[in-house]
C-alpha positions in Angstrom: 0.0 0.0 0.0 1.0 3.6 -0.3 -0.6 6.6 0.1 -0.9 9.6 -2.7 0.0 13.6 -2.1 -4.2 14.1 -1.6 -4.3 12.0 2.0 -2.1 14.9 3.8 -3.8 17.5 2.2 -6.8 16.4 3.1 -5.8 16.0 6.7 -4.7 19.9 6.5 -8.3 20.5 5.5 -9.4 19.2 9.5 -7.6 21.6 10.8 -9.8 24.0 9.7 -12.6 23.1 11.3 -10.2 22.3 14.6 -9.5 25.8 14.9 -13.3 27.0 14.5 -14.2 24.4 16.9 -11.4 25.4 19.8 -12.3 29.0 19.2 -15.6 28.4 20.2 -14.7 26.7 23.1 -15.5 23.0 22.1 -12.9 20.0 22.4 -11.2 20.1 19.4 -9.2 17.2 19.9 -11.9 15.1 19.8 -12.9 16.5 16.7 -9.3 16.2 15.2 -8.8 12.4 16.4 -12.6 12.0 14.4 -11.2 13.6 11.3 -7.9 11.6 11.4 -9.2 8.2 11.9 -12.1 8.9 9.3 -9.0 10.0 6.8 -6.7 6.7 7.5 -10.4 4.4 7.3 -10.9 6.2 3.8 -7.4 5.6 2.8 -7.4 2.1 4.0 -10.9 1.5 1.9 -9.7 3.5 -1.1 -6.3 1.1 -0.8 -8.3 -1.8 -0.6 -10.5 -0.6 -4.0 -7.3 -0.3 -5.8 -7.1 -2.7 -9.1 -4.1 -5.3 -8.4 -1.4 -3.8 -10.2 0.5 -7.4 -10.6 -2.4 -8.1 -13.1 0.0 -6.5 -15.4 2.7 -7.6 -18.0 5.7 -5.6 -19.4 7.6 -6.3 -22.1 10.6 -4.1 -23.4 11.8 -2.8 -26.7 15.0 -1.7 -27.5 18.3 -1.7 -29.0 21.0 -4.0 -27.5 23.7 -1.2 -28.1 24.1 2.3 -28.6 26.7 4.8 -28.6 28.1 6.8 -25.7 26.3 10.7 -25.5 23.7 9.1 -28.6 19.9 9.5 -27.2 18.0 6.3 -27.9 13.9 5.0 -26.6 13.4 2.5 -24.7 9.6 1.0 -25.1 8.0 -0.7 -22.7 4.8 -2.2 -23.6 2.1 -2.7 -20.8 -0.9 -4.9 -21.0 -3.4 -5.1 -18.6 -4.6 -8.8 -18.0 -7.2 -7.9 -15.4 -10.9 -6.9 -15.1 -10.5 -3.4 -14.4 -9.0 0.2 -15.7 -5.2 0.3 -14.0 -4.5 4.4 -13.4 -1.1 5.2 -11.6 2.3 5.8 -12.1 5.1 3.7 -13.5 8.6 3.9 -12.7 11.0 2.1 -14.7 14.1 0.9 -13.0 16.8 2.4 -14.4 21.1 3.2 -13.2 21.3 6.7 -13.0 24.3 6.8 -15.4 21.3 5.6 -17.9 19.8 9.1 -18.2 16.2 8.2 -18.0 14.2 11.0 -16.8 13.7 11.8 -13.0 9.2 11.9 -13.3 7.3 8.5 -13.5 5.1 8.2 -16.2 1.4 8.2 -16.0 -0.7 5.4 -17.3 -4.0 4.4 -17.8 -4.7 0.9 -19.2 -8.5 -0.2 -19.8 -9.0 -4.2 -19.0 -7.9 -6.6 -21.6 -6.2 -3.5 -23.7 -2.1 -2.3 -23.6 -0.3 1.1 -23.7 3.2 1.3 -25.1 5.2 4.1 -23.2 8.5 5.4 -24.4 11.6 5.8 -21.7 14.1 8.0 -23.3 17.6 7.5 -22.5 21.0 9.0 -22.8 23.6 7.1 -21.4 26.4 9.2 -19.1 28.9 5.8 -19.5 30.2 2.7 -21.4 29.1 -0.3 -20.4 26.3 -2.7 -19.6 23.1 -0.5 -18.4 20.2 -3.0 -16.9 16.7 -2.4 -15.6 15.7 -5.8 -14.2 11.9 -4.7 -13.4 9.6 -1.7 -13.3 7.2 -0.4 -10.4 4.0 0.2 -10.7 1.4 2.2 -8.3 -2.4 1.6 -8.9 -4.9 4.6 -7.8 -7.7 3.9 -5.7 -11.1 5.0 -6.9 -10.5 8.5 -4.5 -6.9 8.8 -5.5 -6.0 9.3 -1.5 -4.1 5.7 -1.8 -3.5 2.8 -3.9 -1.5 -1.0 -4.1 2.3 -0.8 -5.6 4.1 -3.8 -7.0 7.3 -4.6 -8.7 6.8 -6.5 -12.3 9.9 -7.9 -13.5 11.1 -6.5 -17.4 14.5 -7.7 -17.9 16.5 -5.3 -20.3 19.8 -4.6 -21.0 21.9 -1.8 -23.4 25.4 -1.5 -23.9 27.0 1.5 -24.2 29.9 1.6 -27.0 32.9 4.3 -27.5 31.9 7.1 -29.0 34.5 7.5 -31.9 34.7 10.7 -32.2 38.0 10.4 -33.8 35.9 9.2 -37.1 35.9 13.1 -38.5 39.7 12.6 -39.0 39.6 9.5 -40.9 38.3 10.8 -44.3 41.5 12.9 -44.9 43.8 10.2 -43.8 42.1 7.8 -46.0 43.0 10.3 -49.0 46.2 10.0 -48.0 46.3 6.8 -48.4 44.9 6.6 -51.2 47.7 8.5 -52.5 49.7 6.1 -50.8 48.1 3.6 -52.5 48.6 4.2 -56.3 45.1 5.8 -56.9 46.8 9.1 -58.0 50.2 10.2 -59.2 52.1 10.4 -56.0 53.7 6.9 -55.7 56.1 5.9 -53.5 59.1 3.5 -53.4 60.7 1.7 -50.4 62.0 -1.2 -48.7 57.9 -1.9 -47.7 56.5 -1.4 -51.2 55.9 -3.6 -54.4 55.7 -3.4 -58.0 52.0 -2.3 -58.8 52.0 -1.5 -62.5 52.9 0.8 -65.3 51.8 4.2 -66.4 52.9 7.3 -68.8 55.7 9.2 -67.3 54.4 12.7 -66.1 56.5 15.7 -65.4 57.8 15.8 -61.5 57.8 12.2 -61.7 61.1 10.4 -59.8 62.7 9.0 -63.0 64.3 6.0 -61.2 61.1 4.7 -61.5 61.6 4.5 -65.5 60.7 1.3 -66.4 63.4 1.2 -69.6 62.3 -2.4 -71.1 58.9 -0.9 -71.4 59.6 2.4 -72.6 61.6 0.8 -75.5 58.3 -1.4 -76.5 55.9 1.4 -76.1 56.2 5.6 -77.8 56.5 7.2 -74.6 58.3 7.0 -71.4 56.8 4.2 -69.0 57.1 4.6 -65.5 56.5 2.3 -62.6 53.9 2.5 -59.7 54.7 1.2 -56.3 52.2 0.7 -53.4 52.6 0.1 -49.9 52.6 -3.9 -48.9 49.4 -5.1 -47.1 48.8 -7.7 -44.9 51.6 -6.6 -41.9 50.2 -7.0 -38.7 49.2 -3.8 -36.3 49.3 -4.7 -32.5 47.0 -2.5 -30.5 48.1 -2.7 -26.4 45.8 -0.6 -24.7 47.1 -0.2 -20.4 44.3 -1.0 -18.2 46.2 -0.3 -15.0 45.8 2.2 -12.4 47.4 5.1 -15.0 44.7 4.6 -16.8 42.0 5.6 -14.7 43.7 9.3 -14.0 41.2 12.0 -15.4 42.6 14.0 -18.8 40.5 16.5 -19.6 36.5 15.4 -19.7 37.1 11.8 -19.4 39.9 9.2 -18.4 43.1 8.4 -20.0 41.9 5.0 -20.8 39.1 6.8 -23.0 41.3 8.7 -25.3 43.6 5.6 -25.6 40.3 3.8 -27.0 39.8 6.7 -29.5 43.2 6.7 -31.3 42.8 2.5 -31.5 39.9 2.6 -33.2 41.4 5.7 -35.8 44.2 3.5 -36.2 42.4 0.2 -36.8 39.7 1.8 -38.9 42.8 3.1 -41.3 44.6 -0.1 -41.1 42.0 -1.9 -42.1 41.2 -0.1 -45.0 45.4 -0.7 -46.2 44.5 -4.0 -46.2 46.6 -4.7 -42.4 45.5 -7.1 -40.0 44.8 -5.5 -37.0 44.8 -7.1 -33.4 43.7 -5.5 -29.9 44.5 -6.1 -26.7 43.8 -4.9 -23.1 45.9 -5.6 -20.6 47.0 -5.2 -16.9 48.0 -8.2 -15.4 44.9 -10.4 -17.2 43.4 -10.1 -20.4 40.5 -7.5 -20.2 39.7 -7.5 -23.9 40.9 -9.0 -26.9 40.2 -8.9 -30.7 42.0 -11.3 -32.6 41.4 -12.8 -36.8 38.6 -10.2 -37.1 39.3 -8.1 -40.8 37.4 -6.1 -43.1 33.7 -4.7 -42.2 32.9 -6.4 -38.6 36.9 -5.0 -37.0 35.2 -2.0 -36.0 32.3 -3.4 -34.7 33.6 -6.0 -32.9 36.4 -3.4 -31.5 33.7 -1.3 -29.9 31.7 -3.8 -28.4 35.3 -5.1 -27.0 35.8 -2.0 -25.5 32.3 -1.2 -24.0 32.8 -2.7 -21.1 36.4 -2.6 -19.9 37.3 -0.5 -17.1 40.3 0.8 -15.2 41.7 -1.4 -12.2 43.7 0.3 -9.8 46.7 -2.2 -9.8 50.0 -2.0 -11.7 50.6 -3.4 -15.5 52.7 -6.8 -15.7 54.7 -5.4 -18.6 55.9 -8.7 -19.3 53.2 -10.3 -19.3 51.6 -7.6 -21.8 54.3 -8.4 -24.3 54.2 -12.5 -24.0 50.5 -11.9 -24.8 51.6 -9.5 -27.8 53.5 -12.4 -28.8 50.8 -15.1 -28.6 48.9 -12.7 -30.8 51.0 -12.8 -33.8 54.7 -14.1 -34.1 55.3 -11.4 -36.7 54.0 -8.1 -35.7 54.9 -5.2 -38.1 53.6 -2.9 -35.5 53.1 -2.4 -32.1 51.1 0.7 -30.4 51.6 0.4 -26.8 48.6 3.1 -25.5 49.5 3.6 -22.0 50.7 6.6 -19.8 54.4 6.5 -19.2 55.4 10.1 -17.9 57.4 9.2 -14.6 60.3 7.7 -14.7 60.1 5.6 -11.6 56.8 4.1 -12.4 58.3 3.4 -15.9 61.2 1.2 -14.9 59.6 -2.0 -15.6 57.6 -0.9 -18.7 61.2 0.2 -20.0 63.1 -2.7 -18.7 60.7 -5.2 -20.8 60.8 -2.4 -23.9 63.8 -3.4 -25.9 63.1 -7.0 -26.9 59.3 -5.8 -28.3 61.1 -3.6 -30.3 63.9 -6.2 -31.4 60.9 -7.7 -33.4 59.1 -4.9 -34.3 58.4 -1.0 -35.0 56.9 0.2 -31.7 54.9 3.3 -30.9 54.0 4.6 -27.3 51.3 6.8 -27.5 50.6 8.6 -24.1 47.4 11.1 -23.0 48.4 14.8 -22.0 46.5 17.5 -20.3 46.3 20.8 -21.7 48.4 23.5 -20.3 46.2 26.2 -19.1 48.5 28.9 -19.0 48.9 31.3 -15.9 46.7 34.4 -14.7 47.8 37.9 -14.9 47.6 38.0 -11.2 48.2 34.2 -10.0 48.3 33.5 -6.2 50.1 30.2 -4.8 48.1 27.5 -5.9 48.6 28.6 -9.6 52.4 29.1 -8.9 52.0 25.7 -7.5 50.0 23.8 -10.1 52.5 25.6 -13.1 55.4 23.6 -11.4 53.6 20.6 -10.8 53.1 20.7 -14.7 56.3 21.7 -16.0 57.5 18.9 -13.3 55.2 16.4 -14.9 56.5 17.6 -18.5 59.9 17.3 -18.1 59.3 13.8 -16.4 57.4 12.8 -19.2 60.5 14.1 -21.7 63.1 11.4 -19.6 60.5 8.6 -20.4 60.6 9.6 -24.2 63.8 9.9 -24.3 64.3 6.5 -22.7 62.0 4.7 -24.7 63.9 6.2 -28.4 66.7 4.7 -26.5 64.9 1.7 -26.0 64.0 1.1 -30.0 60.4 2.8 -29.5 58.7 6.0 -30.6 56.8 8.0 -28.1 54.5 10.2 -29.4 52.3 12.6 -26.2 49.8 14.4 -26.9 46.2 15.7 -26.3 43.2 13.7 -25.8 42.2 15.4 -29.4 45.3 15.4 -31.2 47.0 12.1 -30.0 44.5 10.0 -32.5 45.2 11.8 -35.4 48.5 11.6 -34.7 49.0 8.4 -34.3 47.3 7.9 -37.7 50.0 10.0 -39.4 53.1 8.3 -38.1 51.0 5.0 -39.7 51.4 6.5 -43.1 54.4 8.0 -42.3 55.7 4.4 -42.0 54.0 3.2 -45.1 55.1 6.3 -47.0 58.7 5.6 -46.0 58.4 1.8 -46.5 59.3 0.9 -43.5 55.7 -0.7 -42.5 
């Protein structure tokens, strides 16, 4: 049973005649313990007149996954199985990461008929949002009280990455493109094969002259090179406790997941195998054999819902599993956040046979530098050196991984994707990927 708003306001309403009453000298009291026992005996009646709210059946509609920030309805259809009009309230279950609004919705279901009521959403978080039932309050004919009861309407949405790293990928995909033979830039390295002949065309790199063919043909014949296909990209995103420090609006780990899937969604489209792992001291993630149209897909709904653990990366155990992966990675993107040196000892000890094998990158998340007020006061002094600190920390580690055989590449939670997808055609430009 509960009781609506009406039931106190109605008791107010005795007081009224209360006051009259002790003004002219009569016991009030007496009058006031009438009025409040005939108020509980009609909300006790009006209770007991209430339709049986467990008379109804819920079913959801839905979609099983939806992007991070992306609105999306959920339906929930109610039938009424019972003899009488339901009226009340229904409150659907909900995580308050979900988004789903704060009011319950009204409803009003004849006997024998259904209602379909829409629950919009907008999720605040990856992951797994669930609503494993629904309540329901059923009015009484006087609306002072009514019968509440929990129906059970299983559902479940995942929440995927948000890619918002996708507006970069149209120019790099030009730019491989070019890469790629499909206009006259061509390039020739140690990571490019023949790809066929053309007309010579002023600006062109005349070592490229094919001579045999010139001689059989009127003109000057040149040869087009492309970049090789199927090498193998190795995406290590860190799971550890670095990854749960805060960079800007969201986490480290976040960002990390944006330049993978930039990377992978370019990859893929060279033709590169592309593998993902996430790693801390177990496997939290991993996408393996998975080319063409379903990577990206399947690297999303990897990632949904992984989470930072506050313990320390096994380093070594990261790179054994690199090496389960594939045994001939071209490449190997190690997204992690390796900006002190102490922290990075073992991460730099375990560094140099990786790289022995193959071309690695270490991409780590910066914040922005805000930069300092006209008139700071101590905590700004405080916080600059804190940054400059962290900075020149964060320089050591680069320079220890280039030592090391790797690449380090820091940057913004913006730019680091796009980045990272320009050193990748840097490499295939230069042949050496």
């Amino acid at each position: 049973m509960y009781v609506t708003g009406r039931l106190p306001l109605l008791v107010a309403l005795g007081a009224v005649p209360v006051v009259l009453l002790s003004l002219a000298g009569a016991d009030a009291w007496l009058v006031a313990a009438g009025w409040a026992v005939l108020c509980v005996v009609m909300a006790l009646g009006d209770a007991a007149a209430a339709p049986d709210p467990r008379r109804l059946t819920v079913k959801r509609r839905m979609p099983h996954r939806v992007l991070l920030g992306q609105p999306v309805l959920s339906e929930l259809v109610v039938r009424n199985g019972g003899p009488r009009t339901i009226r009340g309230r229904l409150r659907d279950a909900w995580q308050p990461t979900a988004g789903a609004p704060a009011d319950r919705e009204r409803i009003d279901i004849p006997a024998g008929e259904a209602r379909a009521l829409g629950i919009p959403l907008l999720p605040r978080r990856r992951g797994e949002l669930r609503s494993a039932f629904v309540v329901v309050r059923s009015d009484g004919p006087l609306r002072l009280a009514g019968r509440q009861a929990r129906l059970d309407a299983p559902g479940a949405i995942r929440v995927l990455p948000p890619f918002t790293a996708r507006r970069h990928l149209p120019s790099r995909l030009a730019r491989l493109r070019e890469l790629d033979g499909s206009t006259s830039v061509q390039v020739r390295g140690q990571g490019t094969e023949f790809d066929s002949l053309r007309e010579y065309v002023r600006g062109d790199d005349v070592r490229s002259i094919d001579w045999r063919a010139t001689a059989r043909s009127t003109t000057t014949m040149l040869r087009t090179w492309r970049p090789e296909r199927d090498r193998h990209v190795v995406i290590v995103i860190d799971t550890g406790r670095t990854a749960a420090a805060r960079v800007g609006d969201g986490v480290r780990m976040d960002a990390a997941m944006e330049a993978a899937l930039l990377l992978s969604a370019l990859a893929s489209r060279a033709g590169d195998h592309v593998h993902l792992l996430m790693f801390d001291r177990v496997i939290r993630a991993r996408v393996t054999r998975v080319d063409g149209p379903g990577l990206l897909p399947a690297l999303v709904d990897a990632m949904a819902p992984v989470e930072p653990q506050l313990i320390d990366t096994d380093w070594d155990a990261a790179f054994a599993q690199v090496r389960a992966l594939t045994s001939r990675p071209s490449l190997v993107v190690l997204l992690t956040a390796q900006d002190a040196a102490e922290a990075a000892r073992g991460f730099l000890g375990s560094l140099p046979a990786l790289a022995s094998a193959a071309h690695v990158l270490v991409g780590t998340v910066t914040g922005d530098a805000d930069p300092l007020p006209e008139r700071p006061d101590a905590a700004d002094v405080y916080r600059a050196a804190a940054i400059e600190r962290a900075a020149a920390d964060a320089a050591v580690v680069a320079a220890a991984i280039g030592r090391a055989g790797g690449e380090a590449i820091a940057d913004t939670p913006d730019a680091l994707p796009p980045r990272i997808a320009d050193r990748y055609l840097a490499l295939k430009a230069a042949g050496r990927l």
